[in-house]
Structures are given as structure tokens and as C-alpha cells.
C-alpha positions in Angstrom: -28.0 -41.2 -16.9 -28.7 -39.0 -14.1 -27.4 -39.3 -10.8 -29.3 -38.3 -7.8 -27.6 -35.8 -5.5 -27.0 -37.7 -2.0 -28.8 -36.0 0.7 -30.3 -32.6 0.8 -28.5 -30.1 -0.4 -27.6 -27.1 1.7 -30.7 -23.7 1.4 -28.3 -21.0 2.6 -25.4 -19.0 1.9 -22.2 -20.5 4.4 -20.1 -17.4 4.4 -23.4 -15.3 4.3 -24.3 -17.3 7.6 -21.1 -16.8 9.3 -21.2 -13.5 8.5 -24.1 -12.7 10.6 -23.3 -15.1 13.5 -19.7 -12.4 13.9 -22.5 -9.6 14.1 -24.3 -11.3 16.7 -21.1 -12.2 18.9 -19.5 -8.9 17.9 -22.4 -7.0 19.1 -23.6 -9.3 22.1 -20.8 -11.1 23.4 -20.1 -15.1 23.6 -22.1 -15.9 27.0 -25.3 -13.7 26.1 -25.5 -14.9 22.6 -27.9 -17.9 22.4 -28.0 -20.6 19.6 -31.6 -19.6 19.1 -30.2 -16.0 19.1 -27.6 -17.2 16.4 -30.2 -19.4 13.9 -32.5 -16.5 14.1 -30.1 -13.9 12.6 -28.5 -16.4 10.8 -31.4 -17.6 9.5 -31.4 -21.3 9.5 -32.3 -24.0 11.6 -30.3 -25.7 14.6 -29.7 -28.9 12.9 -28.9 -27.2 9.9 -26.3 -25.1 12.0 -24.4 -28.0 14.0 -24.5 -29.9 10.6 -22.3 -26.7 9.0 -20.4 -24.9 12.2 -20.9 -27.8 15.0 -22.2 -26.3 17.9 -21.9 -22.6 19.6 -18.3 -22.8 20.8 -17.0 -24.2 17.6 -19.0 -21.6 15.2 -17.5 -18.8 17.7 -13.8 -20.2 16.8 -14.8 -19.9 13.4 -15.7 -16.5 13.8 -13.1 -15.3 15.5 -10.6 -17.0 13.1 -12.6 -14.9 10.7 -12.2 -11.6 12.0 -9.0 -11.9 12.7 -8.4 -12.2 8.7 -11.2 -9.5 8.4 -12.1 -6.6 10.5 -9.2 -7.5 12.7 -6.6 -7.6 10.3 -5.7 -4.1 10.6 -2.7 -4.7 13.0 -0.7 -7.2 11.3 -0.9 -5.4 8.1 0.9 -2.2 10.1 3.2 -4.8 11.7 4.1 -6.2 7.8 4.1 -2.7 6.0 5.9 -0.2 8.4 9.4 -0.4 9.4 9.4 0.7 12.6 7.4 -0.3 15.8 6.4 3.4 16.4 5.0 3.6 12.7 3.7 0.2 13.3 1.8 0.6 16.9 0.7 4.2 16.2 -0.3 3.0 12.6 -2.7 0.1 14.9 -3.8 2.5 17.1 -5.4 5.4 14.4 -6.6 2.6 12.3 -8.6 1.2 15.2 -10.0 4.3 16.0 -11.7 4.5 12.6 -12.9 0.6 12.4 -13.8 0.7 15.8 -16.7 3.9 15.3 -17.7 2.8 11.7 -21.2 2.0 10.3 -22.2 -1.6 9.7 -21.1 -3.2 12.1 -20.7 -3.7 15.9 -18.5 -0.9 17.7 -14.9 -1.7 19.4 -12.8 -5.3 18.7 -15.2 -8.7 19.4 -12.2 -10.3 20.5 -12.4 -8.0 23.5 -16.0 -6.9 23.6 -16.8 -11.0 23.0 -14.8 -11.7 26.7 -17.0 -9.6 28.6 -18.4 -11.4 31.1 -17.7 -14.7 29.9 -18.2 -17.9 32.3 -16.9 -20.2 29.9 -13.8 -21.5 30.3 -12.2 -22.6 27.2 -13.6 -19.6 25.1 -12.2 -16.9 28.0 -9.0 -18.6 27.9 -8.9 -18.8 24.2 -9.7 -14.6 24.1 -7.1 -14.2 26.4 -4.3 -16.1 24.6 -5.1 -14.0 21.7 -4.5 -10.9 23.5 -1.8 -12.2 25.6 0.2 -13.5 21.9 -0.8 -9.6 21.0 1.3 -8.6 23.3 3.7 -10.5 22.9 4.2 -9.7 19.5 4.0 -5.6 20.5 6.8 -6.2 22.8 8.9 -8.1 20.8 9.1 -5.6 17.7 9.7 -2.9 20.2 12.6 -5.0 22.0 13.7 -5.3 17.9 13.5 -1.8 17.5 15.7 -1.2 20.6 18.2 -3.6 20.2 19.1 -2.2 16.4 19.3 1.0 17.8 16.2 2.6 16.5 14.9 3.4 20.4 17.4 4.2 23.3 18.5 1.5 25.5 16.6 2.3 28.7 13.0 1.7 26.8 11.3 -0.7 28.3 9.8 -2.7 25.9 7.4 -4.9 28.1 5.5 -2.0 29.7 5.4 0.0 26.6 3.6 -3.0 25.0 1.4 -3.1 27.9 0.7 0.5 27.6 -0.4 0.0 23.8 -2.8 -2.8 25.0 -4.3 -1.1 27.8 -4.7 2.0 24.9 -6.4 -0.2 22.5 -8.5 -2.4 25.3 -9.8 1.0 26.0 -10.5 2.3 22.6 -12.7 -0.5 22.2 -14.9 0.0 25.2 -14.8 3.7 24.7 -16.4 3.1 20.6 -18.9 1.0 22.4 -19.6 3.7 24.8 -20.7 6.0 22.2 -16.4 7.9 21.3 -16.0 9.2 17.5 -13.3 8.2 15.9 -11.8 11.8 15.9 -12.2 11.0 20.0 -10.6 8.2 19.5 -7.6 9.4 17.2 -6.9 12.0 19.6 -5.9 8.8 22.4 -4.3 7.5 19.8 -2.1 10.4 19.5 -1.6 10.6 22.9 -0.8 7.3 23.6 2.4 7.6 20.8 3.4 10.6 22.8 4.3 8.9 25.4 7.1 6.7 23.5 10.7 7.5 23.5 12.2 9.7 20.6 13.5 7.9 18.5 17.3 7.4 17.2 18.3 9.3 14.5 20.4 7.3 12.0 23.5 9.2 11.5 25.2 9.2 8.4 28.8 7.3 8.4 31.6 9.9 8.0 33.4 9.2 4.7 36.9 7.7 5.5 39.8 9.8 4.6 41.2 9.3 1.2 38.0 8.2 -0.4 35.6 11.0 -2.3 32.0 11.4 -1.7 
């Protein structure tokens, strides 16, 4: 016996879809983008749309969620793999400077090109918690990094986060505005020139009586 499949079944490609509604916000931003923008380059209808993502605000959480994992993972993968926060924060910042410029996609970071000139509340807010947790999480490997002994005690861990931010804020407008990523990498390695030298781990002396 053969069952009828209830309802009609779906004629595109989900992750396909979303994939090109994060090109559209990446490149034009939340407020410009239009749902008639978004099932145009999407390429389905707007009831097949709000049946899959719900409507424009919902699909952009979506896709920011998504980048974040994607093109935007980048920075936690420094924060996991390097054992410092200079290897960590400088590692960000060169990195960015490359995925920032590349073909196929949209120049600089959505979540920040995405906020420009935003009038919607709960989406501006949203970007700016995300950037806001950013730095928080800058700042506290720093103020890690300090209190273990790995940076002198007078760094101040806030503004150097801040400085990192304000770095890779910038990166991302300058990409848009046309900067290579060898520009870019340059700022980079400017930007880490401004940190504190770091503590050299000294060796413990070997106590009296006992052989190397």
C-alpha cells in the first residue's frame, strides 16, 4: 500500500537558501535588505520562506547564528588553539584580514557591516550584544593572561580589549572600502605592537642537593 505524502513537499535546497539570504545581509545590511530582496536571491517564494525561516528578523537570527559557526568562526578557534591571548588576538586579527578581502563572498564581518544603519531595535541590540560578549571574552583572556603572570601587572586588560575591537571594527569597514588583505595584515601587525611584552617564564633554580 502506498501512502500519500501529506502536503507539498518542499522544491528547494534549505541550507542552499540560507546560504544566499547570508550573502544578501552580509553584502547589504539588515534594514536595506527586503524580503522581496531575500526570495529573489533565494529563489523561492514568500510563503514558501515564512513556512521555512518565519519572517525577515527570524531568517536574519538564523543567519547570523550561521556565520558565526562559519565565516565567523575564525576567532574562537584562535581563542581554543593558542595558549596565549597575544597568540590568540593577533592570531584573530591576521586571520580576519584574509577572510575579510577574499573572493566569494561579501567583504568585512556581517555582524558589523549588518548593524549599519539599522532602525530596528531588537536586531541592533542583538548585533550589539554580540560584539559587546566579544569583548568581553577579549578582556577576560587578557585579564587571565595577566593574572598568571604571562603579561605585567599594570596591563590594562579592558582597554586593550577595546583596542582589539576598535582594530577589527575597522578592518571590516576598511575590506569594504576596497583594503587588501596584505593592507590589512599590516594593521594587524600594528595593532599587536602596541601590547605589552610579554613575561618570560624563567626556569626554577634546582634546589641544592638535588642533580639536574
Amino acid at each position: 500500500m502506498v501512502t500519500r505524502q501529506r502536503g507539498r513537499p518542499r522544491s528547494f535546497d534549505r541550507p542552499t537558501a540560507l546560504e544566499q539570504a547570508t550573502m544578501a545581509f552580509w553584502e547589504h545590511g539588515y534594514e536595506t535588505t527586503s524580503v522581496s530582496d531575500l526570495t529573489r536571491v533565494m529563489g523561492i517564494s514568500a510563503p514558501s520562506l515564512y513556512a521555512a525561516f518565519g519572517d525577515k528578523r527570524t531568517l536574519f537570527e538564523e543567519v547570523v547564528e550561521a556565520y558565526a559557526a562559519g565565516y565567523g568562526a575564525y576567532g574562537n578557534r584562535a581563542f581554543v588553539e593558542e595558549p596565549t591571548a597575544r597568540a590568540a588576538l593577533g592570531r584573530m586579527l591576521r586571520e580576519a584580514a584574509v577572510i575579510f578581502t577574499e573572493p566569494g563572498h561579501p567583504h568585512g564581518c556581517l555582524m558589523i557591516t549588518a548593524a549599519v544603519n539599522c532602525s530596528t531595535p531588537e536586531v541592533e541590540e542583538a548585533l550589539r550584544d554580540r560584539r559587546n560578549a566579544n569583548l568581553t571574552a577579549f578582556e577576560t583572556r587578557i585579564r587571565e593572561d595577566v593574572e598568571s603572570g604571562g603579561l605585567p601587572p599594570d596591563t590594562d586588560p579592558r582597554t586593550l580589549a577595546r583596542l582589539i575591537g576598535a582594530v577589527l571594527q575597522g578592518m571590516s569597514l576598511q575590506a569594504r572600502d576596497g583594503a587588501t588583505a596584505e593592507e590589512l595584515t599590516a594593521v594587524a601587525e600594528a595593532a599587536m605592537r602596541a601590547w605589552p611584552a610579554e613575561v618570560r617564564e624563567v626556569a626554577p633554580e634546582t634546589p641544592a642537593g638535588y642533580g639536574a
